[in-house]
Structures are given as structure tokens and as C-alpha cells.
N, C-alpha and C positions, 0 to 999 in steps of 0.2 A: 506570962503576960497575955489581956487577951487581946482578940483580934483588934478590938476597938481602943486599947490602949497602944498595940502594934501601931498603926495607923497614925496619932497625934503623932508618936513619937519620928517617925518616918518623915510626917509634916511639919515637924517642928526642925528635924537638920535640915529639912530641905530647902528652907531658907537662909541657912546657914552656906554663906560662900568660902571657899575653900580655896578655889580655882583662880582667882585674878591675875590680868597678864602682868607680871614684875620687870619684863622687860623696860628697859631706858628708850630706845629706838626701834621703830620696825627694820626688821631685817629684810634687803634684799626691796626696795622699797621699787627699783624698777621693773622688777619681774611682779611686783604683787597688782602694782598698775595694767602691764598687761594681762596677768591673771584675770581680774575684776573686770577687764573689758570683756574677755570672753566669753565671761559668763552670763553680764549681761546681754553679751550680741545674742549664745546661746538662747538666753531664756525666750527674745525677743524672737529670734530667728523660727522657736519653735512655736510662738503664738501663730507666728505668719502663715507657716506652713503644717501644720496638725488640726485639721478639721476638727476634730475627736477633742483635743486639749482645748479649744475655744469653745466649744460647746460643756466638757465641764468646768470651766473657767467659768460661764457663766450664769451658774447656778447654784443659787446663795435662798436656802430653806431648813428648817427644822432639821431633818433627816438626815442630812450631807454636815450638819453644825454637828449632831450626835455622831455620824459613824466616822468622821475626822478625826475627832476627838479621841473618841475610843481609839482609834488605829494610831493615833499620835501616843497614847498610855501603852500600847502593845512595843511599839515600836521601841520604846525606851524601856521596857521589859527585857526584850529580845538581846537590845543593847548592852543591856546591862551584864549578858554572860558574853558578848563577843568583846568590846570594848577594854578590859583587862588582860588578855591574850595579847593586846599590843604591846603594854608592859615587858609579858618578858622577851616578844621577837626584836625589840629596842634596847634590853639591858646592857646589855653586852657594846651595843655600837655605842650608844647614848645616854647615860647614866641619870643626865639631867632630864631629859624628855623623856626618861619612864618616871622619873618624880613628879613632871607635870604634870603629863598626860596621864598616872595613876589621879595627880587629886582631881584635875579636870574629867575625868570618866566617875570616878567614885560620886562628884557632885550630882552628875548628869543622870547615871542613874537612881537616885530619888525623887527627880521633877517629875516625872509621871502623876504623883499626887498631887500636882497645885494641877495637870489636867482632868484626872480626877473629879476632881471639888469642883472645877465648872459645872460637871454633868450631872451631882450628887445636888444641886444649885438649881436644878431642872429637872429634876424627879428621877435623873437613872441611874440604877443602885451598883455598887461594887459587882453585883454577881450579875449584873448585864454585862458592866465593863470586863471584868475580868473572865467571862463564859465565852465570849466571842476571840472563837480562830481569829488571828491575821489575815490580812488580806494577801493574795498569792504577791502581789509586788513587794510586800513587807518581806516574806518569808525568803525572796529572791535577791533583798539587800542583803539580807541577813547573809545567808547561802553566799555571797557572791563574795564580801568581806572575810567570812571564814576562809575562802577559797586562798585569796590573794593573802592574807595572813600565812598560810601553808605554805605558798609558792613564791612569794616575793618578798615579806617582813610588813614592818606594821603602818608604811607610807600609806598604803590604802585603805585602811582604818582613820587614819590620823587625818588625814585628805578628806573623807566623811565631813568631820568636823567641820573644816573651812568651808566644806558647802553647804552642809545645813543651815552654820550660822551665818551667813552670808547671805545667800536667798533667805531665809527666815526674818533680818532683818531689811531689805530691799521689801517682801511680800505681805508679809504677818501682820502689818498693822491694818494697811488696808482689807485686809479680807477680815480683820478681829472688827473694823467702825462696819463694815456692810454686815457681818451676821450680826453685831448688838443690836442691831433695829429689828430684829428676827425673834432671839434666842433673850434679849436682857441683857443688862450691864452684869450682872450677878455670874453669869457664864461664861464671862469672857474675863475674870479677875486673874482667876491662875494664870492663862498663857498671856497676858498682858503685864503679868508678876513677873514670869520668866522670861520675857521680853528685858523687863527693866533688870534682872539679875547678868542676863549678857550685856547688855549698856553695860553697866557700871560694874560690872570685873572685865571691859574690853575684852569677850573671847573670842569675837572674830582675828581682830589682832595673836591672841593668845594663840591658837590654833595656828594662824598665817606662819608664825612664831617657829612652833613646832615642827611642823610640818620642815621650815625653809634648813632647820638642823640636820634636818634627811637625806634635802634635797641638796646635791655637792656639785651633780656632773652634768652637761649638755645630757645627758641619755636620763639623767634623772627627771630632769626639767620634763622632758618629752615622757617619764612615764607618770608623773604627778597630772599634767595636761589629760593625755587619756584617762585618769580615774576618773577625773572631775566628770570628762566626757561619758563612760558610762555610769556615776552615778546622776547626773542631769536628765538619761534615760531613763534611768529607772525612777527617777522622780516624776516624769513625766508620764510614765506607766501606772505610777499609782494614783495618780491626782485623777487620772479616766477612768480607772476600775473605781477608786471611792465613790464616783459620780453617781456610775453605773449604778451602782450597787444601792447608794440612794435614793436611785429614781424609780430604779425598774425591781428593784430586790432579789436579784439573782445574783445569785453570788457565783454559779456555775460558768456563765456566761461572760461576767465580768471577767474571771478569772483568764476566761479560755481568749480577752481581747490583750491582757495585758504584753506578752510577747512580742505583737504586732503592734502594739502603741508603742514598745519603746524600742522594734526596730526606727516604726517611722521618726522617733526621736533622734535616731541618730543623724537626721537631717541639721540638725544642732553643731554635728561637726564640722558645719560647712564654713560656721560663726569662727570657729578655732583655725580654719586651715586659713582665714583670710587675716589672721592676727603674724 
């Protein structure tokens, strides 16, 4: 097959949904309320107080729309080899949440190509996207979920999830209407595609889902709470290095702030200790 028929074919399941939440009810519906509070207090808490995050907060240009993007296809690269390791640290506890979380991971990783074709939309080719390193806070999720996969099972992989698509749908559209005035409607179709592919298989819910099958005990509750906590770090760490890296094009420099943007991120926990 070649490359360019590889590719349709990639593009054409990846619109195909797999993944929808079949759940009847959400589970656990008063812990997910104070969940969702936290995170917003978080996200808020860390506007207030990260000089660094509000300044690449805002900044909305060509460059920061391209190297997003890209680091958004890398990241669900990456995903796509960690992401099925949760399967088998879940088989044995949970039978049904490795059949979820298999198709809900299997979907997720082939979205990379509806971001893709935003920037292929814009003149930048497959061998841009795909020649560019991650960026170090990418490489540090990644790193960091391996880690807890090893050490604790696959709550914190699964936990990913619920924050990605959580903040993704709280952030994503507003920051998709400020760069279309930028970048084109034409660039902004795929992640506004995969926007409406989580709408409508509910995987916020789906995820919440998952995850709440995990979580059983007072000490579970508290260790799902801290994932969240340091992966909102490390979200925070990378939204200032992509900045950086847009503005100033160093990627040495960036890299060498990331650390220290998502200690100060852990100002974030202050959101969670007042919940």
C-alpha cells in the first residue's frame, strides 16, 4: 500500500467512532461534580497566579496555530504506544474497562490525522509534521504515564483521559474561533471535527465512566485527585514552552523553562486542597 493510500485509509476510520459512552447513568455523579469543580478552580487558580501561562495564554498567531498543532499530532503519536499498556494493567481487575478503554484508545489514536489536514490546509507538509521532536513537556507526559503504569496500574493513564477531554471541551472552541481569524476556517476543520466526535460519543462522560470503575476506596479518590493535579502541571508546562517556542524559536530555552512552569503550576493544588 502506498504512503498516500496508507493515509486516506487512516483518514477514513478515523472518523469512524468506535468508542461511545453505552453507559445508562453517570457514575458516582457527586464525586464527578466535585471533580469538575476542581479543575476548574485549578485552571482558574493557575491563570491568577502564573505570569508565564497568561502571557502565553495570550498569544494567538500563525506560528503558535502551526507548532500546537503539530505537538497536538505528536502527542497522539506518542499516545498511541502508551495508551494500550493500560489494557493489559486493567485486564485482570476489569475485564469491561479494558474493552472500553481498548476501543476508546484504539479511536484516539488515529485523530492525529483530522490534525494533520488542518496544517496540510496551510501549506505544511507531512515531513514538517512528522520531522519535528516533541516538545520536552510532551515527552514528560508521556515519561510520566509510563511511569505510574509501572508503578501503580492504569488509573493514571485512564485519568489522562478525563482531563484532556474535559479541559478540551471547556477551552478548544474558544481558542479554535480566535485562531480562525488568524489561520482560516479551512485549518481549524479537523480539531473542530474531533471536537464534534467527543460531543456526540459523550467521552468526557465515557472516560468519567472508566476511570470511577477504578476508583473504589477513600485512598483511591485521593490518588485519581493528585493525577489530575500533576497532569494540569504538566499542561500548564507545555502551553508556555509551545509559546516560547513560537515566539522566540528556541526550543533549548523553552525546554530548560518547562520544569519550573509546572513546578509553579502546582500552585493549582491550592484549587483542590479548598474542595
Amino acid at each position: 500500500m502506498s504512503t498516500t493510500s496508507l493515509k486516506i485509509s487512516i483518514e477514513e476510520e478515523a472518523d469512524k467512532g468506535n468508542s461511545r459512552n453505552t453507559y445508562s447513568s453517570l457514575l458516582r455523579p457527586d464525586f464527578r461534580k466535585e471533580c469538575d469543580k476542581m479543575l476548574m478552580d485549578m485552571v482558574n487558580d493557575s491563570m491568577t497566579s502564573n505570569e508565564r501561562l497568561r502571557w502565553a495564554s495570550g498569544i494567538h498567531t500563525r506560528e503558535l496555530f502551526v507548532r500546537a498543532t503539530i505537538e497536538a499530532v505528536l502527542r497522539i503519536e506518542l499516545m498511541r504506544r502508551v495508551n494500550p499498556l493500560a489494557c493489559v494493567r486493567v485486564s485482570e481487575i476489569d475485564p469491561i474497562v479494558c474493552k472500553q478503554w481498548g476501543l476508546y484508545a484504539a479511536d484516539e489514536g488515529l485523530h492525529g490525522r483530522m490534525f494533520a489536514k488542518d496544517l496540510n490546509n496551510i501549506g505544511v507538509t507531512d515531513e514538517e509534521i512528522y520531522g519535528t521532536r516533541p516538545l520536552f513537556a510532551t515527552e514528560l507526559l508521556a515519561g510520566y504515564l509510563y511511569q505510574t503504569l509501572e508503578d501503580e496500574g492504569g488509573l493514571g493513564v485512564i485519568s489522562s483521559a478525563y482531563y484532556v477531554e474535559t479541559v478540551s471541551a471547556w477551552q478548544q472552541p474558544g481558542w479554535l474561533d480566535a485562531m480562525e481569524k488568524i489561520v482560516g476556517h479551512d485549518a481549524t476543520r479537523g480539531a473542530r471535527a474531533h471536537l464534534g466526535v467527543d460531543e456526540r460519543d459523550s467521552h468526557v462522560d465515557l472516560a468519567w465512566n472508566m476511570c470511577m470503575r477504578l476508583v473504589k476506596t477513600p485512598e483511591d479518590e485521593e490518588r485519581f485527585k493528585q493525577y489530575l493535579i500533576k497532569l494540569h502541571s504538566l499542561f500548564v508546562a507545555y502551553v508556555i514552552e509551545v509559546a516560547e517556542v513560537a515566539e522566540r524559536k528556541d526550543v533549548g530555552l523553552a525546554a530548560a523553562t518547562v520544569g519550573p512552569s509546572a513546578i509553579e503550576a502546582s500552585v493549582a493544588a491550592r484549587a483542590a486542597a479548598r474542595n
